[in-house]
C-alpha positions in Angstrom: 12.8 9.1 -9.0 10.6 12.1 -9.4 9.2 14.1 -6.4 5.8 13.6 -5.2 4.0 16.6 -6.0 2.9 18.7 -3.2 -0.9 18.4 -3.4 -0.7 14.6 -3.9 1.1 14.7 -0.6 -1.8 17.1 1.0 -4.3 14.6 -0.3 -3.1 11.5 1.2 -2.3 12.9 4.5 -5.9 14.2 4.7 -7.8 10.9 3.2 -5.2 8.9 6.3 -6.1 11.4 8.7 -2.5 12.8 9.3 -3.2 16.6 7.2 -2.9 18.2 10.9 0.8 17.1 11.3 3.9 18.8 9.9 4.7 18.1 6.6 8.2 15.9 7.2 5.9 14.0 10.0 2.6 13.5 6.5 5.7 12.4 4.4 7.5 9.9 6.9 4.0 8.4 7.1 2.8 8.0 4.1 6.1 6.4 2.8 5.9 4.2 5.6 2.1 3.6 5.2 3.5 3.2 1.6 5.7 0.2 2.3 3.1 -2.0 4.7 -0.1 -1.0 1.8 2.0 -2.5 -0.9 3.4 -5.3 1.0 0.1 -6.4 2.1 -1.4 -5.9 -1.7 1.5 -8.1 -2.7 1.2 -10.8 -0.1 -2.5 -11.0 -0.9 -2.0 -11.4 -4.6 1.1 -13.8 -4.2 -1.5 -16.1 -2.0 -3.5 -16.5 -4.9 -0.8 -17.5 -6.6 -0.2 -21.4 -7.9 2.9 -22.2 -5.9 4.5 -23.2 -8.7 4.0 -19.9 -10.4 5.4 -17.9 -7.3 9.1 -18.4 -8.5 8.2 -16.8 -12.2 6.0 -13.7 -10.3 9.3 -13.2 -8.3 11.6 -13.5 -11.4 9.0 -10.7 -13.0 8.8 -8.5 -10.1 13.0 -8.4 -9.7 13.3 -7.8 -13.3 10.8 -4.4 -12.9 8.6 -5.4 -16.1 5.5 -3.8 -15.5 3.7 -4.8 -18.7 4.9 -8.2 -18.2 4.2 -8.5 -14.7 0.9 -7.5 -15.3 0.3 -9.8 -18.5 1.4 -12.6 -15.9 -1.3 -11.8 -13.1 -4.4 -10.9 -16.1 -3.2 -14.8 -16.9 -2.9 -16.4 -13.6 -5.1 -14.2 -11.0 -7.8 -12.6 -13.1 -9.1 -10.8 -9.9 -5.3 -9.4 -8.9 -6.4 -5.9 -9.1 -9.8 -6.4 -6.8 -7.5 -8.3 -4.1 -4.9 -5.8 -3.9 -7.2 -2.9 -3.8 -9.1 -5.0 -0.7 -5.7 -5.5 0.8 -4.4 -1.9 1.1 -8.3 -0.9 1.8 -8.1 -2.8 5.2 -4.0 -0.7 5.6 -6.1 1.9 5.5 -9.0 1.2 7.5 -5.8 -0.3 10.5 -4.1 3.5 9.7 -7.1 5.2 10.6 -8.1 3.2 13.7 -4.2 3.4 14.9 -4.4 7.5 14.5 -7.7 7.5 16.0 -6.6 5.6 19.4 -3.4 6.8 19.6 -4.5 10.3 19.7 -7.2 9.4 22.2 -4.8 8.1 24.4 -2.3 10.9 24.0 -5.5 13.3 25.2 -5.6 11.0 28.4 -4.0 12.8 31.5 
């Protein structure tokens, strides 16, 4: 896997609010903010889903064929892209509110 260049780094840690941290703290949260954004985009998409589609989706996913994949979800969730990007919107929006309290609470006495 290639490295995530530096200034794509910079840019997500700033648009989640973390830029102010140390770089190995930005990269240990965006990878983890990574994980829960694409797991919510996925569950969101996958409860769209036909349940008797979900097995072939899964098949797709493990087998790593983007086009494919893709083909599938044009076919059987025409708005798949919309309801992923709403999903990781709200990841977001939690991110932010979690940053913002937790660093009002760490300024308590």
């Amino acid at each position: 896997m290639n490295p995530v260049p530096d200034e794509l780094i910079t840019a997500t840690a700033k648009y989640l609010g973390v830029g102010g941290l140390p770089v190995g703290q930005q990269q240990e949260l965006i990878a983890g903010f990574g994980e829960v954004a694409l797991k919510a985009a996925t569950l969101s998409v996958v409860g769209k889903l036909a349940a008797d589609k979900r097995d072939e989706f899964a098949l797709l996913a493990e087998a790593g064929d983007a086009a494919a994949l893709k083909a599938f979800l044009d076919r059987e969730v025409p708005d798949h892209e919309g309801l992923a990007k709403t999903a990781v919107d709200e990841e977001v929006k939690k991110f932010k509110a979690f940053q913002t309290a937790d660093a009002g609470a760490g300024s308590k006495p």
